[in-house]
N, C-alpha and C positions, 0 to 999 in steps of 0.2 A: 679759602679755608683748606687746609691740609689735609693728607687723609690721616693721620692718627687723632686730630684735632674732630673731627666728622666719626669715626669712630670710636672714640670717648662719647661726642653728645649722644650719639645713638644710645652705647648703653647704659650712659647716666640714666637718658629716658625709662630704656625701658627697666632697667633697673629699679629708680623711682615707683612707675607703673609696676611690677610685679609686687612689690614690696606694697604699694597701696590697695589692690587688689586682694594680696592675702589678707592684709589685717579685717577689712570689710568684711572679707568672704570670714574670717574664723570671728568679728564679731557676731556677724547673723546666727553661727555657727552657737555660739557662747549664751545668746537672746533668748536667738529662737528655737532653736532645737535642728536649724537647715537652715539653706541657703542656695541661691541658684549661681552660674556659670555669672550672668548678667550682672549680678554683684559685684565677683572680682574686677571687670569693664570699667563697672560706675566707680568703684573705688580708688583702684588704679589712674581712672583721670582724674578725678577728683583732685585725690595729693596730686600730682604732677601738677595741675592747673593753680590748686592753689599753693603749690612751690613757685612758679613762676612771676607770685603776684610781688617779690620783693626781688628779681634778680634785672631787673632793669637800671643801667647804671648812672640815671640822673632819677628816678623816681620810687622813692621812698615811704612808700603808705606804713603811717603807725601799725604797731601789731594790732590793736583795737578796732583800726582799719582793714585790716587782712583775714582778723578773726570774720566780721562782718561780712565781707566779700567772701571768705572762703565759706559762711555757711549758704549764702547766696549759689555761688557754685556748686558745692553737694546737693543744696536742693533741684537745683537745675538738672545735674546729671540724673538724680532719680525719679525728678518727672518725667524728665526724655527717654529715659531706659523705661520706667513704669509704664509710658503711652507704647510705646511698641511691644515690650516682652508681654503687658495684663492687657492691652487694651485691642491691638493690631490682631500678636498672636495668640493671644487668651490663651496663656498660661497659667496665668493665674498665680504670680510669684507670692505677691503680696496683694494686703487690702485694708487700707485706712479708712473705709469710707463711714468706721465706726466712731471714729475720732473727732473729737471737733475742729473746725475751721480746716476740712481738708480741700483738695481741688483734684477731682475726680476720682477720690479716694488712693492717686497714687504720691502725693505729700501731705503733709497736716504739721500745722502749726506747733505742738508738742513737741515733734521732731527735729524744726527748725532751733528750738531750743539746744537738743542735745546737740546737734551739728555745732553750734553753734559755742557751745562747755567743749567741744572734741578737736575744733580746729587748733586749739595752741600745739596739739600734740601734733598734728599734720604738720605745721611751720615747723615747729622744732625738728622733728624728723625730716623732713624736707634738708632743711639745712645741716641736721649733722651730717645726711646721706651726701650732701654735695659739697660739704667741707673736708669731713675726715673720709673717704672713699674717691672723692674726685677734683679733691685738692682746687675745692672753689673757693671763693671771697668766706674770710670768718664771718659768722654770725651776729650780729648786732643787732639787740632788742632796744637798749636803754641808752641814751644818751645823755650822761649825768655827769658832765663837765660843768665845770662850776664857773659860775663867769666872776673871772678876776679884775677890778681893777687895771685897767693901762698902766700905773705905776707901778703895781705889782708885778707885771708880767717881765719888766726892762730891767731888773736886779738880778 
């Protein structure tokens, strides 16, 4: 790889990551009234990670599929971010443990939902950020090619 080639991924990355980061941190922001440092982290990889779930060039997971993984992974990132920042260093970011179906009060089921309404916006953004910013592969959600006929197709 090149070095302008190696210089682009970098800042696509962190580009991506900045960019996932702030919207996390100004939703908490927007919720709750605050928000920690630990946030922008978790949100930042978050979209990145689940940007990454369709740039692989023979594997194509449905958006339905991506949606699904991608709330998987946000929940992951804020368990692991939650077990260290509320649990390790008792910070005390956050506290679900009022919630139903949580798992040590640092995810709960409820939220797994909203992750889960929020990823399209991640994929989308994902992908404008690395199409019109960094001149990646277009975008393609739907593929609604209509199947012709063989005789149709030879006229």
């Amino acid at each position: 790889m090149d070095t302008n080639r190696f210089i682009i991924k970098i800042l696509r990355t962190l580009f991506i990551i900045c960019t996932g980061g702030m919207v996390y941190y100004n939703i908490e922001i927007l919720f709750r009234g605050y928000s920690h440092i630990s946030m922008f982290l978790c949100g930042g990889l978050s979209l990145y990670t689940i940007g990454i779930l369709n740039e692989h060039p023979t594997i194509h997971p449905s958006f339905l599929t991506q949606m699904i993984l991608g709330t998987l992974i946000i929940t992951a990132y804020e368990f692991i971010t939650g077990m260290v920042v509320n649990l390790i260093l008792h910070l005390h970011v956050w506290d679900y443990s009022d919630m139903p179906f949580n798992l040590k009060g640092q995810v709960c089921l409820p939220f797994m939902f909203v992750w889960f309404f929020l990823t399209p916006v991640c994929i989308v953004t994902d992908d404008i950020i690395r199409y019109a910013l960094f001149h990646g592969k277009k975008p393609s959600y739907f593929h609604l090619e209509r199947s012709v006929p063989k005789t149709e197709r030879s006229s």
